[in-house]
C-alpha positions as CSV (number, residue, x, y, z in Angstrom):
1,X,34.3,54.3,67.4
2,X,36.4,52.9,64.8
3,X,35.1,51.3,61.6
4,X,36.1,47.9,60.3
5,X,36.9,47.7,56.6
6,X,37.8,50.3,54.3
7,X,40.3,50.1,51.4
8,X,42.1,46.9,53.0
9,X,38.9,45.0,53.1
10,X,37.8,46.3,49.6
11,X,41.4,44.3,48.8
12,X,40.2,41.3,49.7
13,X,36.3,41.4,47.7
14,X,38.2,42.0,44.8
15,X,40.5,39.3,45.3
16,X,37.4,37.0,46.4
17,X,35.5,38.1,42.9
18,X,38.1,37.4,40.7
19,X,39.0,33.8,42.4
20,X,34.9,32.7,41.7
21,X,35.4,34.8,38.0
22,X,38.2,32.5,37.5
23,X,36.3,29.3,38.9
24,X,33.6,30.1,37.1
25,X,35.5,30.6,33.3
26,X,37.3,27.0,34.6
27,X,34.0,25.4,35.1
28,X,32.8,26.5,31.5
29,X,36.1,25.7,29.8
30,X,35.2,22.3,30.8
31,X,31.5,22.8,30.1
32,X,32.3,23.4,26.4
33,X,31.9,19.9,25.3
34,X,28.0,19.3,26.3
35,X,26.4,20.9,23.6
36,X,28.6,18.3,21.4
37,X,27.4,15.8,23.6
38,X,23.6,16.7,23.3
39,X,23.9,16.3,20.0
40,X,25.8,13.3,19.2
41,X,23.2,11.7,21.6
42,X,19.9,13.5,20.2
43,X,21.1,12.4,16.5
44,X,20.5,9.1,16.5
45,X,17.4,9.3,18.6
46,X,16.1,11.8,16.3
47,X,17.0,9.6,13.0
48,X,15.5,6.7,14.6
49,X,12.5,8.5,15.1
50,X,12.2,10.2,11.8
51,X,12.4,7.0,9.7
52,X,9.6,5.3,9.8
53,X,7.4,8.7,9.7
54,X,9.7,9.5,6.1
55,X,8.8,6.4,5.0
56,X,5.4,6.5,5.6
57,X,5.4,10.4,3.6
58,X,7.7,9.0,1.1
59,X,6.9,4.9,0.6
60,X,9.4,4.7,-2.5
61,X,12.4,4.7,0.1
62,X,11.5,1.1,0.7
63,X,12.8,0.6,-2.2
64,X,16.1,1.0,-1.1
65,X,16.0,-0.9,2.1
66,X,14.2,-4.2,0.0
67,X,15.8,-3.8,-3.0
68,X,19.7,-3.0,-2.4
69,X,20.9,-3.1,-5.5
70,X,23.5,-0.3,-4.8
71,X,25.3,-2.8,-3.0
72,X,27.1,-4.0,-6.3
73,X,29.3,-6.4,-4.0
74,X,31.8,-8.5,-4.8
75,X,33.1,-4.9,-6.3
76,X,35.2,-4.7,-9.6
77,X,33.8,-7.9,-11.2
78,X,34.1,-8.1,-14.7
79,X,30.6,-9.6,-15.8
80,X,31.5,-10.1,-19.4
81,X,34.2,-12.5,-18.1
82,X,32.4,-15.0,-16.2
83,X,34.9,-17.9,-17.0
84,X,37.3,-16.0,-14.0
85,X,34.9,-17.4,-11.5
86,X,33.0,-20.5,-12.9
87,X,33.7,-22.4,-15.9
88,X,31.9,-23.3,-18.9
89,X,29.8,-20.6,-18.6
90,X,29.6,-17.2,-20.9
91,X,27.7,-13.9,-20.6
92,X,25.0,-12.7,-22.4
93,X,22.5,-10.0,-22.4
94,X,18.9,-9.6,-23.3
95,X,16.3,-7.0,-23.6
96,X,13.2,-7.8,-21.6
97,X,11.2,-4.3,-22.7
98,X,12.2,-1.3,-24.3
99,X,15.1,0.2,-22.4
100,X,16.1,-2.5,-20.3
101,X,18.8,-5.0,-20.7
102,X,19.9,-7.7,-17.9
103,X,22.9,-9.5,-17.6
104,X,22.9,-13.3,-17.7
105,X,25.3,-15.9,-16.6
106,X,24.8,-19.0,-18.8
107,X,26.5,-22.7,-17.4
108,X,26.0,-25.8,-19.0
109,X,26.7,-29.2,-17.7
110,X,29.7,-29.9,-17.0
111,X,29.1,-33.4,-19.0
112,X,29.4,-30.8,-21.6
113,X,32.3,-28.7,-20.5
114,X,35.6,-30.1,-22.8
115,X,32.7,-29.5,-25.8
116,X,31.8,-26.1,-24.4
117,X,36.0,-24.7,-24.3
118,X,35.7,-21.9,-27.1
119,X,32.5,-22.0,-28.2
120,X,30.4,-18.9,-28.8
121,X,27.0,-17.7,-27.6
122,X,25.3,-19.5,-30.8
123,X,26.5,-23.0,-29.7
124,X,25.2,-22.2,-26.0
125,X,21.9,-21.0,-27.0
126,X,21.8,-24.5,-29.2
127,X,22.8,-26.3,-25.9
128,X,20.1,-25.5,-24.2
129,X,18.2,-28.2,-26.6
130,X,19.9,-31.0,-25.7
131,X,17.3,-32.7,-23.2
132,X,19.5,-31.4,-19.7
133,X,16.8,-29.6,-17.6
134,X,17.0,-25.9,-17.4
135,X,17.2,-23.5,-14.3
136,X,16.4,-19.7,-14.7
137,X,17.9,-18.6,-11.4
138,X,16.3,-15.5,-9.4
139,X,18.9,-14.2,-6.5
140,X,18.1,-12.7,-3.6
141,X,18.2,-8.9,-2.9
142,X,21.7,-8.1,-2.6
143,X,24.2,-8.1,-4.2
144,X,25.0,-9.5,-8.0
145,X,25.1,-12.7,-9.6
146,X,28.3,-13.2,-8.7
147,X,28.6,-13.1,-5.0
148,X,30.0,-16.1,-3.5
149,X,27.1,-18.3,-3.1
150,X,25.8,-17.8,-6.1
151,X,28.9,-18.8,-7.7
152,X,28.4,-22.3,-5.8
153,X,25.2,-22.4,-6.6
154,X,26.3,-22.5,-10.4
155,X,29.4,-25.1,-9.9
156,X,27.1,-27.0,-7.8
157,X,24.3,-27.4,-10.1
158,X,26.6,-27.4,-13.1
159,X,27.6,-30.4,-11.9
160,X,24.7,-32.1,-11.5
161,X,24.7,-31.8,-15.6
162,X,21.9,-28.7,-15.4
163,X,21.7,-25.9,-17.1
164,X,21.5,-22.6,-15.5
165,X,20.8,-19.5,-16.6
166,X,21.8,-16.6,-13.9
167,X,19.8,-13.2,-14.1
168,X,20.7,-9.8,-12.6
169,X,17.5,-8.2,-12.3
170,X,17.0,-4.6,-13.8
171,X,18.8,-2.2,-11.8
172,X,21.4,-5.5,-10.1
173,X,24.5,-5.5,-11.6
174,X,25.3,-4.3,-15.5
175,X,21.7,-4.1,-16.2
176,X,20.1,-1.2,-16.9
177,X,16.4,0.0,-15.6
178,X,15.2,0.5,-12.0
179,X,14.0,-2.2,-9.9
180,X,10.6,-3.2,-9.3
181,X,7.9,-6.3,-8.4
182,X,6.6,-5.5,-12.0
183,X,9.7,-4.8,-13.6
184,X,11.3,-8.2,-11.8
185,X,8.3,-10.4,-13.5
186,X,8.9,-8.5,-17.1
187,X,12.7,-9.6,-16.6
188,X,11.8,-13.0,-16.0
189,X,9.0,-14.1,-17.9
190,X,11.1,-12.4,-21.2
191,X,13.9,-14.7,-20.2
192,X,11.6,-17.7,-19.8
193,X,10.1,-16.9,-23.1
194,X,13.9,-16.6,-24.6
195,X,14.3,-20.1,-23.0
196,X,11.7,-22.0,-24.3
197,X,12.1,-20.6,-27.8
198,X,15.8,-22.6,-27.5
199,X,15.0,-25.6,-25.1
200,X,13.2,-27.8,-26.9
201,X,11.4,-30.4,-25.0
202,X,13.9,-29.7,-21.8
203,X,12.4,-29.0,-18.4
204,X,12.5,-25.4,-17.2
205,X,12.5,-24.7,-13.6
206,X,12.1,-21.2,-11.5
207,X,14.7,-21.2,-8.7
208,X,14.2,-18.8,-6.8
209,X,16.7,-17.3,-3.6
210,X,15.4,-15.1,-0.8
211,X,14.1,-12.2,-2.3
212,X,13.8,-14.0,-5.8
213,X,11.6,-16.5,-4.1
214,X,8.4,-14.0,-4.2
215,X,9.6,-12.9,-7.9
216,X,9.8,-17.1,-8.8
217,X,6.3,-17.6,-7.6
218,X,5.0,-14.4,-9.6
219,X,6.1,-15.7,-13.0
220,X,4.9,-18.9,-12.7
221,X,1.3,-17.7,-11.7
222,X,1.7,-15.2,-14.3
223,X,2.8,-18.3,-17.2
224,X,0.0,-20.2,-15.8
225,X,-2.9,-17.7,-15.3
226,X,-2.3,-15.4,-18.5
227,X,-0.7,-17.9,-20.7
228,X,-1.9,-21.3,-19.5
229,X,1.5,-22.4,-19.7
230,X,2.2,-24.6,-16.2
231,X,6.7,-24.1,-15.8
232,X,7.8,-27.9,-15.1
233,X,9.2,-26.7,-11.7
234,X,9.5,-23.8,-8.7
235,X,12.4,-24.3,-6.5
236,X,12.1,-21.7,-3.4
237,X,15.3,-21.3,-1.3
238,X,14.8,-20.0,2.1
239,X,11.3,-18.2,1.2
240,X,8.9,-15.8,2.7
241,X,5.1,-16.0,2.8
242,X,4.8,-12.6,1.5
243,X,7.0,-9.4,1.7
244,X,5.0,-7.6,4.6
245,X,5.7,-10.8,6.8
246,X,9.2,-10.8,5.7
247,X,9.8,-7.1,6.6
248,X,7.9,-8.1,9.9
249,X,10.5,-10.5,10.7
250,X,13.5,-9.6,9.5
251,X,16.3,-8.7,11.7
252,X,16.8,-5.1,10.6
253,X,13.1,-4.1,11.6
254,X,13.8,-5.0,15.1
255,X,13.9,-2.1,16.6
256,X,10.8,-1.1,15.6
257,X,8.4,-3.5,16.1
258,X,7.8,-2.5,19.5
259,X,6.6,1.1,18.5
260,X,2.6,1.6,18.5
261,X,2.7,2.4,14.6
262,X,5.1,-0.2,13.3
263,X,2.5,-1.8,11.3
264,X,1.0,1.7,9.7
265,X,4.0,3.8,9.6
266,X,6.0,0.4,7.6
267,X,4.5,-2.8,6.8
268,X,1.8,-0.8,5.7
269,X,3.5,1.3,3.3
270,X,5.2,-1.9,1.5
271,X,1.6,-1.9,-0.5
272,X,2.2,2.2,-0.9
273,X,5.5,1.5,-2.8
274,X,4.2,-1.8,-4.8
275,X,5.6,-4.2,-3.1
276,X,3.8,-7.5,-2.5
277,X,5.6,-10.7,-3.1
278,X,2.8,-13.0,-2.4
279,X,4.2,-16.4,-2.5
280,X,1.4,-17.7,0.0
281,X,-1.4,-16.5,-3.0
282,X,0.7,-17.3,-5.7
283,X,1.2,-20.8,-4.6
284,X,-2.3,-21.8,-4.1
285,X,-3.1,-21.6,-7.5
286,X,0.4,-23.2,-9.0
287,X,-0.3,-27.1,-9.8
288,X,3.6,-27.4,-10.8
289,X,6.3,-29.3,-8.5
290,X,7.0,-27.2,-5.5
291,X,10.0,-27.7,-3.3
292,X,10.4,-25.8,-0.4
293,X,14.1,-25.6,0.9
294,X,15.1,-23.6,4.6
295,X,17.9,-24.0,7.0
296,X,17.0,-24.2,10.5
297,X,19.4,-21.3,11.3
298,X,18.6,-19.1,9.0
299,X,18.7,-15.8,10.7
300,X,17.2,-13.6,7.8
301,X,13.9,-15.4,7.0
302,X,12.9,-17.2,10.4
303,X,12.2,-21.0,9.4
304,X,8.5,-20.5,10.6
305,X,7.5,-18.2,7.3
306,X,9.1,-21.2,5.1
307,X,6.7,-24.1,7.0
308,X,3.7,-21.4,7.2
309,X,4.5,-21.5,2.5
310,X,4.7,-25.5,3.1
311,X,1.5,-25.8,4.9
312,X,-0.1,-23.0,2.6
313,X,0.8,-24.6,-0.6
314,X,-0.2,-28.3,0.4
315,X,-3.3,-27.2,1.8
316,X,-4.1,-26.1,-1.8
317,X,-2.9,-28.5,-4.3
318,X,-4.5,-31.3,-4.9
319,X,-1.6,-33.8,-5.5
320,X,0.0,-33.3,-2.2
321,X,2.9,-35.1,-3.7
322,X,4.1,-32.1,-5.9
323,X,4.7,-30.3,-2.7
324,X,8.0,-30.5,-0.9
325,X,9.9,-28.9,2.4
326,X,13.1,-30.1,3.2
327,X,15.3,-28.5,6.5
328,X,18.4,-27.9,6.9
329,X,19.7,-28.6,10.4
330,X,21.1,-25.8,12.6
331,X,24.1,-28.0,13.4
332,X,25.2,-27.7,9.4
333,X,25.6,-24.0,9.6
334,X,23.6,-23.1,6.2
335,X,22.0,-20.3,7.3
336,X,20.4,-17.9,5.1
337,X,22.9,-18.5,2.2
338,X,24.5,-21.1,2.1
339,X,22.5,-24.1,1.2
340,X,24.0,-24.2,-2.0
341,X,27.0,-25.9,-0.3
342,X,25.5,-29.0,1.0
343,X,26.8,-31.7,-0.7
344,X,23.3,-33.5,-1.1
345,X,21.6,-30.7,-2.6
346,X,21.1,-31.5,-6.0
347,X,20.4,-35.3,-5.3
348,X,17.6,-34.1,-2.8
349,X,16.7,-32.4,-6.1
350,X,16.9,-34.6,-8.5
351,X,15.0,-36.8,-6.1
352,X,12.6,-34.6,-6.1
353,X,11.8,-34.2,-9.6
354,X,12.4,-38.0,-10.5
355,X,15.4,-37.1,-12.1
356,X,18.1,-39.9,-12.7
């Protein structure tokens, strides 16, 4: 009988074993990337996830998200040179505790402004005397007193033969410190005190933006409860009820809220780091003129946290006409920002206050 195989078959197995060696090397040469590919995709997942468990272990961190002072935009101003954006206005500094200084923007009227060409920070402090009400302006949390809007806000109001008096907060800006809810209300009571001391029987008002809404309710609680001293007005542009409903709402905690610990893991651990912001306390007790301003568009603070302040605040006052909302239709494009650019504004609030 004779035997298939031998030597020519063992040929061919060889041949055959080296053909699926070299499919299979092919098939891993084009396998190499996966690995890369798990990753980029776990990354993100992973960071997602992790966040609100690191903030929970480490609350400060909020402090970054809220308070984003590090974003210094516009970049490369020159703060001691305000006149390059706005006129009739000069820089100035003052030392609200030991170890902090803020940076303040300081526009008078522009009834005043061919008086004010050349004049030092004496004759503006002396300004401040001469019967125009006063605005101690409290931004938002980005960003420094001279971002865009702000700059409008100062021609605007400027205009309107006010004086305002522009604060970066400790750590905003070219002032020194570290931001806080405490160290925000030492800021600007110390600047309210400065004010007064040089204002004479002019009106001062809070105005407060966004974020500087909460801090504009805290001092005048704080002037009224500790001091008994009532501040003639409280401006709050586009406000929040209080910071854990803000951070409930606001677009960037989107992607959370749907998770079974949002309210734990986060809004929970605003309290942890100190941060309160409660305009819907602080305003029951305020007897002061309110006014309440919020575009319907506004896509940072929802419009609904702004009426919930309304309805809060003229629940609680007894003169129900101190309290005031005005809206902003959606069809203006104001937004979150830019109501400082309606034309109206500061006859709506002069209006308001009974101003001429």
């Amino acid at each position: 009988m004779r035997r298939r195989g031998g030597h020519g078959d063992s040929g061919g197995d060889i041949v055959r074993a080296e053909g699926r060696l070299d499919v299979a090397q092919h098939g891993r040469a084009r396998r190499w990337w996966l690995p890369w590919l798990r990753t980029l995709l776990l990354a993100p997942l992973l960071t997602y996830a992790s966040v609100p468990f690191l903030i929970r272990l480490f609350p400060t961190l909020l402090h970054k998200f809220v308070y984003l002072n590090f974003l210094a935009f516009p970049f490369f101003v020159d703060f001691r040179r305000p006149e390059l954006l706005v006129n009739n206005t000069i820089s100035m500094y003052l030392t609200t505790e030991p170890g902090v200084t803020v940076g303040i923007w300081h526009t008078v009227p522009s009834s005043r402004g061919a008086e004010a060409q050349g004049k030092d920070q004496r004759w503006y402090e002396e300004a401040l005397a001469d019967a125009h009400p006063v605005i101690i302006y409290l931004h938002g949390n980005g960003g420094t007193r001279a971002a865009r809007h702000r700059i409008q806000f100062l021609k605007a109001m400027g205009a309107a033969d006010f004086h305002i008096l522009a604060l970066d907060y400790r750590g905003y800006g070219d002032s020194t410190g570290y931001p806080s809810e405490n160290g925000f209300n030492t800021d600007v009571l110390a600047l309210y005190d400065w004010v007064k001391a040089r204002s004479g029987n002019s009106s001062i008002l809070f105005w407060g933006h966004s974020l500087g809404t909460g801090i504009a309710t805290n001092a005048a609680r704080k002037l009224q409860e500790e001091r008994g001293v009532q501040v003639d007005a409280v401006v709050l542009e586009s406000p929040y009820t209080n910071i854990r409903d803000a951070a409930a709402n606001i677009p960037i905690t989107k992607v959370y809220r749907h998770l079974p610990g949002f309210e734990y893991l986060i809004l929970d651990s605003m309290a942890r780091a100190g941060m309160f912001f409660r305009s819907d306390e602080n305003v029951k007790v305020l007897g002061c003129p309110l006014l309440i301003l919020h575009a319907d568009d506004d896509g940072v603070v929802p419009p609904k946290l702004g009426h919930k302040l309304y309805e809060t605040a003229l629940k609680a006052y007894k003169d129900k006409s101190k309290v005031k909302l005005i809206t902003f239709p959606q069809k203006l494009g104001l937004g979150h920002d830019y109501i400082s650019f309606h034309p109206e504004l500061p006859a709506l609030v002069k209006d308001f206050l009974n101003m001429k």
